[in-house]
C-alpha angles and dihedrals in degrees: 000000000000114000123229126238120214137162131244092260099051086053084056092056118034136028106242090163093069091059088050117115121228104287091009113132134212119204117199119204112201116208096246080062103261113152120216124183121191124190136193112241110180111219090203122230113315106207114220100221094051091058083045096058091035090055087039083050088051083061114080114201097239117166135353127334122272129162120281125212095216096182089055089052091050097045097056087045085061089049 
């Protein structure tokens, strides 16, 4: 696909990235003469229940048993 060009200050104002299509490139010229490109890598769709069984997998069962708080464990993952 062709690339577009676009200058430093439409980057600033603006989100090309989100009008690219899957493998389109942009390609942001500064005005001291950088040159950026940006492309568009689609990840593919990430299914919740299988992170959910992969980050339940990275937890051995060692000891005894003793509650969980699943959503606390979740949230630090995320961050």
């Amino acid at each position: 696909m062709a690339d577009k060009r676009i200058t430093g200050r439409q980057l600033r104002h603006g989100t090309p990235e989100e009008t690219l299509a899957p493998g389109q490139t942009i390609v942001i010229e500064k005005r001291g003469g950088k040159i950026f490109e940006m492309k568009r890598v689609d990840a593919g769709a990430r299914s919740i229940n299988a992170e959910l069984d992969r980050l339940l997998q990275e937890m051995p069962p060692e000891g005894g048993r003793e509650k969980t708080d699943l959503a606390r464990i979740i949230t630090e993952d995320r961050e």
